[in-house]
Backbone as a chain_set.jsonl record, in Angstrom:
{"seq": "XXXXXXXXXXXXXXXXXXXXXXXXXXXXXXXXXXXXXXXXXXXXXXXXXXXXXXXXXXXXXXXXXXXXXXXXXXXXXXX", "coords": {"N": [[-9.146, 15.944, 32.229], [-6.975, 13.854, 33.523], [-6.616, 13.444, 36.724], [-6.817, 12.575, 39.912], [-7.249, 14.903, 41.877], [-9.888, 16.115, 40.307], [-11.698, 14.586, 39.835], [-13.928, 12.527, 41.036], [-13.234, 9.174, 42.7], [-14.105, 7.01, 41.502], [-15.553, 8.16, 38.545], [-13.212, 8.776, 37.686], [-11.785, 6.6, 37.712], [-13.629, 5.609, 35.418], [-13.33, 6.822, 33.14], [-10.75, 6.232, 32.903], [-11.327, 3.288, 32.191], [-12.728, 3.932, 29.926], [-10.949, 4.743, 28.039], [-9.8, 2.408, 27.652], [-8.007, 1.099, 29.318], [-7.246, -1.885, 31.339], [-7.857, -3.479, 34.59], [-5.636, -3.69, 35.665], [-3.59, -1.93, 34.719], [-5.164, 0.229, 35.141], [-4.93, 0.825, 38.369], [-1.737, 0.606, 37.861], [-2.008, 3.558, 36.459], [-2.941, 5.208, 39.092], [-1.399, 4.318, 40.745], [0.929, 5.919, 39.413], [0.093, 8.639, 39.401], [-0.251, 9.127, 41.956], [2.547, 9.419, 42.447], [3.386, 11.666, 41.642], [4.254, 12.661, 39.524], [3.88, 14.036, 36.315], [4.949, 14.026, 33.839], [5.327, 11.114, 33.925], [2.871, 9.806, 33.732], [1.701, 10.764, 31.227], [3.392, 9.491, 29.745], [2.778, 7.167, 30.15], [-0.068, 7.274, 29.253], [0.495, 7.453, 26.865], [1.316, 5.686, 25.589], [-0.712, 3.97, 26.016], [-2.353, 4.929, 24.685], [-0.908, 4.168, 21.955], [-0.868, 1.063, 22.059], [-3.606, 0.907, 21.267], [-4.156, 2.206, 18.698], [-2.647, 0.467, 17.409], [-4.581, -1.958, 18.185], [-6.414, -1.259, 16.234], [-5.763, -1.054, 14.022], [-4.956, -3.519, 13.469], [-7.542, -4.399, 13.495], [-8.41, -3.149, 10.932], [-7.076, -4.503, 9.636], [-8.354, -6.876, 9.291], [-11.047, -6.564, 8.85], [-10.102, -5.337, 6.064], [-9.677, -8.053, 5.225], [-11.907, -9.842, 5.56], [-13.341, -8.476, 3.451], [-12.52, -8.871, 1.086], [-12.817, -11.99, 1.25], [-15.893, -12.036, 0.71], [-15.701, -10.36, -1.208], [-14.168, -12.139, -3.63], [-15.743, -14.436, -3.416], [-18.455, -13.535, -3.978], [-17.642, -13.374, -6.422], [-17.969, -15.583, -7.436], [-20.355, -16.261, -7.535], [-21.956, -16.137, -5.989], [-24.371, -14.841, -3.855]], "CA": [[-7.808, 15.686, 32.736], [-7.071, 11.943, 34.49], [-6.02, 13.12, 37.797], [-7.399, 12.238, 41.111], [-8.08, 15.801, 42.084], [-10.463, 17.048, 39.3], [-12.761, 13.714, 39.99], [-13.934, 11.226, 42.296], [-12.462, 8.529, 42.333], [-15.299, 5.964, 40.299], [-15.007, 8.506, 37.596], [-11.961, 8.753, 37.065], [-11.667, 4.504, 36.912], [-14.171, 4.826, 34.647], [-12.627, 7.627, 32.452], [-9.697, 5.006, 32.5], [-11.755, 2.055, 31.574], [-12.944, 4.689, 28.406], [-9.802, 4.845, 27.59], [-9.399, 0.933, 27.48], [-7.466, 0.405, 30.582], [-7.611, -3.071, 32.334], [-7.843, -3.079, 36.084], [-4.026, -4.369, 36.283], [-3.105, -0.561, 33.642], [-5.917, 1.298, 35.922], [-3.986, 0.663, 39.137], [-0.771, 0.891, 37.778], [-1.608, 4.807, 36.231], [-3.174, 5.438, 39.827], [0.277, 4.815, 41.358], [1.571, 6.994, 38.935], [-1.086, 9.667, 39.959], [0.115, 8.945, 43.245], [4.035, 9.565, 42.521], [3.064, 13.053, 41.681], [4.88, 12.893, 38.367], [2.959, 13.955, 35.397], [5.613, 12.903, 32.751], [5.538, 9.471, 33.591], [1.657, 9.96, 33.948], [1.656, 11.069, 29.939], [4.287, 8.279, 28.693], [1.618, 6.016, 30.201], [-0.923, 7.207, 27.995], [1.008, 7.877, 25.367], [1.75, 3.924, 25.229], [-1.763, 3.186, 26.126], [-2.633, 4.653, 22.732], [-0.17, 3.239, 20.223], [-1.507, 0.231, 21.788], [-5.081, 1.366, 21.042], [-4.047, 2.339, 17.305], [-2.047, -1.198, 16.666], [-5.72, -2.734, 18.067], [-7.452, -0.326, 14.976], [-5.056, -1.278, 12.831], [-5.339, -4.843, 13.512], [-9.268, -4.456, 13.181], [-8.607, -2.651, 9.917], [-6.603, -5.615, 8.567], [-9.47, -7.809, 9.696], [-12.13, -6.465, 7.774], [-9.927, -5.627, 4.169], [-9.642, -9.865, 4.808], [-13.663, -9.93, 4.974], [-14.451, -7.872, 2.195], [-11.995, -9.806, 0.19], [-12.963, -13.363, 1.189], [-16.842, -11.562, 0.338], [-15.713, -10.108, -2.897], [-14.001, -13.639, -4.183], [-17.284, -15.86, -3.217], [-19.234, -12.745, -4.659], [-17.324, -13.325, -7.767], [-17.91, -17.015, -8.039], [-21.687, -16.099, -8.19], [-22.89, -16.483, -4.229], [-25.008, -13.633, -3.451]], "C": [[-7.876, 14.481, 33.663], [-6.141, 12.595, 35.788], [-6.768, 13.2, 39.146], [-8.153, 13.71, 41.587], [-9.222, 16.691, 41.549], [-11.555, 16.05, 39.506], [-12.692, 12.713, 40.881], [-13.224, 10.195, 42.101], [-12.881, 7.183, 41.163], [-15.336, 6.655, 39.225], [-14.44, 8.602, 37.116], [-11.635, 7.502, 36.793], [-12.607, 4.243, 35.772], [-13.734, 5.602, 33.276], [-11.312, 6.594, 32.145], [-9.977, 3.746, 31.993], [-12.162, 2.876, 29.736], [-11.937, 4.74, 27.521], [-8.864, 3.472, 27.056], [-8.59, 0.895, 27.891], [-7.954, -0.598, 30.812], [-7.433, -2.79, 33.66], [-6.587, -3.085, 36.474], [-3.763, -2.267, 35.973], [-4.101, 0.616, 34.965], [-4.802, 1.79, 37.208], [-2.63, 0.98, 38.844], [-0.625, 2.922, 37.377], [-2.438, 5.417, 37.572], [-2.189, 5.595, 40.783], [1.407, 6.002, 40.559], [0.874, 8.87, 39.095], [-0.29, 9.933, 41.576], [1.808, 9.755, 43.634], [4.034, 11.112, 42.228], [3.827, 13.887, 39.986], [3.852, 13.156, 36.641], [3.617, 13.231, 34.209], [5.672, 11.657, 32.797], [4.226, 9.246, 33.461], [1.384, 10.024, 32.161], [2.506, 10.287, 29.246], [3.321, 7.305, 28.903], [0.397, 6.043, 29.229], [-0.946, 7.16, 26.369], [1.166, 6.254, 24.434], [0.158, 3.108, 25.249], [-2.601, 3.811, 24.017], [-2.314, 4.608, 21.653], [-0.86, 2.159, 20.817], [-3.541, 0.031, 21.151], [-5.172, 1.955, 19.274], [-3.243, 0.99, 16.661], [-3.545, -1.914, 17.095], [-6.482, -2.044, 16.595], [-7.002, -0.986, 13.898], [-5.184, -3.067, 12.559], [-6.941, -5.324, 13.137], [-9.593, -4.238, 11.851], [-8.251, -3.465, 8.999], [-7.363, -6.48, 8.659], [-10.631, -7.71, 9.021], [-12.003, -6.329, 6.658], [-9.883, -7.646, 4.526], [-10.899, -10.5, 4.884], [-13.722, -9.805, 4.433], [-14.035, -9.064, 1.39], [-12.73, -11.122, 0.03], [-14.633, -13.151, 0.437], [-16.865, -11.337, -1.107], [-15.553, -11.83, -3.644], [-15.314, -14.437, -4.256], [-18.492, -14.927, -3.889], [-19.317, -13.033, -6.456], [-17.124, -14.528, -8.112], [-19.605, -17.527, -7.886], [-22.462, -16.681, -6.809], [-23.361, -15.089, -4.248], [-24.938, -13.597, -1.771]], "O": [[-8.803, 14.258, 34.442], [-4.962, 12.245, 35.842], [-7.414, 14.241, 39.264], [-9.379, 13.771, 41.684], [-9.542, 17.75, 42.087], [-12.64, 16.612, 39.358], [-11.711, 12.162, 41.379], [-12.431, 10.295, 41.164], [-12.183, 6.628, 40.316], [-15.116, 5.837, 38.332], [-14.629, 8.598, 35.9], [-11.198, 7.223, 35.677], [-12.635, 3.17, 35.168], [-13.808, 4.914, 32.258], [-11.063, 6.298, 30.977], [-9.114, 3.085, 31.416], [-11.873, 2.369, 28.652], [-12.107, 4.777, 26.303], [-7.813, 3.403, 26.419], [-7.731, 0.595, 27.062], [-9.168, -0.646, 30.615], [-6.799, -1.767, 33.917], [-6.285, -2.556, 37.544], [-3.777, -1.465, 36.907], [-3.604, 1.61, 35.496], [-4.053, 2.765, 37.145], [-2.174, 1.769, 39.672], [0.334, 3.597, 37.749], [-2.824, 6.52, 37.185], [-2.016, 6.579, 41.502], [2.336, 6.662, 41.024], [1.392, 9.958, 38.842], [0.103, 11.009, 42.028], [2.148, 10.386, 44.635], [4.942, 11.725, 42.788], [3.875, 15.041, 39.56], [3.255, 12.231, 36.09], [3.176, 12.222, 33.66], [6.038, 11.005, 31.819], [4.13, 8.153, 32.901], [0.699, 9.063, 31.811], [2.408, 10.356, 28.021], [2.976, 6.589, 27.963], [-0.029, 5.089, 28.578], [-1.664, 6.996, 25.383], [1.136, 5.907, 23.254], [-0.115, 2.033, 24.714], [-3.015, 3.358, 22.949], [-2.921, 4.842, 20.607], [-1.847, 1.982, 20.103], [-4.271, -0.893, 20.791], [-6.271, 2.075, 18.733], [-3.338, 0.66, 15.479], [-3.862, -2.649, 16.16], [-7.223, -2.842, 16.02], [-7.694, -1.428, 12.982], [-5.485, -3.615, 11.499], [-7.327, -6.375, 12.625], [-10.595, -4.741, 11.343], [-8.7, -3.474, 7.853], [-7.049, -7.301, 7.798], [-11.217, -8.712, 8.611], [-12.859, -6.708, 5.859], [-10.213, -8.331, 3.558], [-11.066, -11.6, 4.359], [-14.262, -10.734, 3.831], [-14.762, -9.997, 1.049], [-13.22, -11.439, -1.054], [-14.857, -13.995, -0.431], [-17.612, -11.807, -1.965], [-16.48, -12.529, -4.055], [-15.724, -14.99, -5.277], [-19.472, -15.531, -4.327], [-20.205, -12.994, -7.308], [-16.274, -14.799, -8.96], [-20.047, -18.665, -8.036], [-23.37, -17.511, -6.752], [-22.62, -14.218, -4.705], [-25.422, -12.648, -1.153]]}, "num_chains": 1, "name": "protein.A"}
């Protein structure tokens, strides 16, 4: 659970860096820790990982455009 009382406080930044937080996103769900609100605490993450599935997805379109460029030059007799 990401909230201040369950861990120190270097664990828990680093539980947020695991999570692929930047220091700006760390800080900002630390004030939300702070505000005592959990729902806004869980829209924050909730946003931190669609952005964390549009990076996958972006990674995923990145390598079908390897294989491809691999297959093609495969199939013009490059090993």
């Amino acid at each position: 659970v990401l909230d201040l009382e369950s861990k120190n406080e270097k664990e828990f930044r680093r539980k947020l860096r695991d999570c692929g937080c930047s220091s700006k996103q760390t800080e900002e769900y630390l004030e939300l820790v702070e505000s005592g609100k959990p729902e806004d605490q869980i829209g924050f993450l909730k946003r931190r990982r669609n952005e964390a599935l549009e990076e996958l997805h972006n990674a995923s379109k990145q390598i079908y455009c390897i294989d491809f460029c691999i297959y093609e030059l495969q199939n013009k007799g490059v090993k």
